[in-house]
N, C-alpha and C positions, 0 to 999 in steps of 0.2 A: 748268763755268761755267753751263750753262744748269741743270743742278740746283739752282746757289745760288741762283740769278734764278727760279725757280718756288719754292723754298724761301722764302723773302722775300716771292713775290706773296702766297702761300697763308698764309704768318705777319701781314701784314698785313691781311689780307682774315679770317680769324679772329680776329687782334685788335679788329678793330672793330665783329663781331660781340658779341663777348664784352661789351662797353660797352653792347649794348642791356640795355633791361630792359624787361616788357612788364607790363600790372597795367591797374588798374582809375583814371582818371581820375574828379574831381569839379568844379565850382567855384563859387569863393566867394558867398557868401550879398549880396543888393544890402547888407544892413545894414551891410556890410562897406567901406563905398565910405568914403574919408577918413580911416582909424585908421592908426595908426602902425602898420608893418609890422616884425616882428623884426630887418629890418636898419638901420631906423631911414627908410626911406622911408614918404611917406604913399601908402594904398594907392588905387587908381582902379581902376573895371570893368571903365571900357574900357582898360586897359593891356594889354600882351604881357606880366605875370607871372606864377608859382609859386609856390606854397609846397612846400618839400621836404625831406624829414629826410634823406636821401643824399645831396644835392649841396650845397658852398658857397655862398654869395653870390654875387652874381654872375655864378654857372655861366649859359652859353646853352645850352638843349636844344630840342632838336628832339622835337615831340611830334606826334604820328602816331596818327590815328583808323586802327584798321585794320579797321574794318565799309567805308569809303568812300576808304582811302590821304590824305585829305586833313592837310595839317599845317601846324604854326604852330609859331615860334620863338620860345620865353618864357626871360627871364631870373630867376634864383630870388632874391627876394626874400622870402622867411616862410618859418619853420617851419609844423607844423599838429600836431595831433592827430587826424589823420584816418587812419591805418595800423589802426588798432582796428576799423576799420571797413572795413576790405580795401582801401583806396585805395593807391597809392602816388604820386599828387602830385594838387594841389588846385589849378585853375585859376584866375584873371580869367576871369569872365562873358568880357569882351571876346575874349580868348582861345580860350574853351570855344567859343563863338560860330562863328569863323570855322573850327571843323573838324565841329562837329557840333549839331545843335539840342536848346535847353536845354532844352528841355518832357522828352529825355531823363533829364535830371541824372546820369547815368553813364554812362561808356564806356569800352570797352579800348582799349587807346594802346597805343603802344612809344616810349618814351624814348631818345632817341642824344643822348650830347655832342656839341656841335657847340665843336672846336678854336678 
C-alpha cells in the first residue's frame, strides 16, 4: 500500500512538472492598447493577459520571472507571431510590469497551468 501511495505522490509531482514550460517572455507594444484581440476581446496594458500559440483561450497560467521568482497570473487572450523570435509568450505591459522591469523588454519565465 505505501508503495501505491508514494507511486501516485511521485506521478503527480512529475506530472506537474512536465506542464511547465520555460522560454523567453516579451510584451506587448503601448500601440497595442485598444485593438481587438484574436479572441475577440479588446486588448488593455494594464490587463493580466497573453498572447500564446500553445495554450487555448482562456487558459490561466501562472508566469514566473525566474531571475527574481516573482509571478503574475495572465489569462490568454492572442495569438502572436513572436516564437520567430525565441519567445514563447507575449505579455500585457500590465502584466510584464508586475514580475519584472520593462526598460528590460525580455525575460525567462516558466509557464505552469494553473487548473
Amino acid at each position: 500500500m505505501k508503495n501505491i501511495t508514494l507511486a501516485l505522490i511521485m506521478l503527480f509531482l512529475f506530472a506537474g512538472l512536465a506542464r511547465a514550460e520555460v522560454g523567453i517572455a516579451s510584451f506587448y507594444t503601448i500601440k497595442s492598447s485598444g485593438r481587438i484581440t484574436a479572441s475577440g476581446e479588446r486588448f488593455q496594458n494594464s490587463g493580466f493577459t497573453c498572447a500564446s500559440m500553445d495554450y487555448p483561450f482562456g487558459k490561466i497560467l501562472k508566469v514566473t520571472n525566474i531571475a527574481n521568482h516573482k509571478f503574475v497570473l495572465v489569462k490568454v487572450n492572442d495569438t502572436g507571431n513572436f516564437k520567430k523570435y525565441g519567445r514563447i509568450i507575449d505579455l500585457s505591459r500590465g502584466a510584464f510590469a508586475k514580475i519584472a522591469d520593462t526598460k528590460l523588454g525580455v525575460i525567462k519565465v516558466k509557464i505552469e497551468v494553473i487548473k
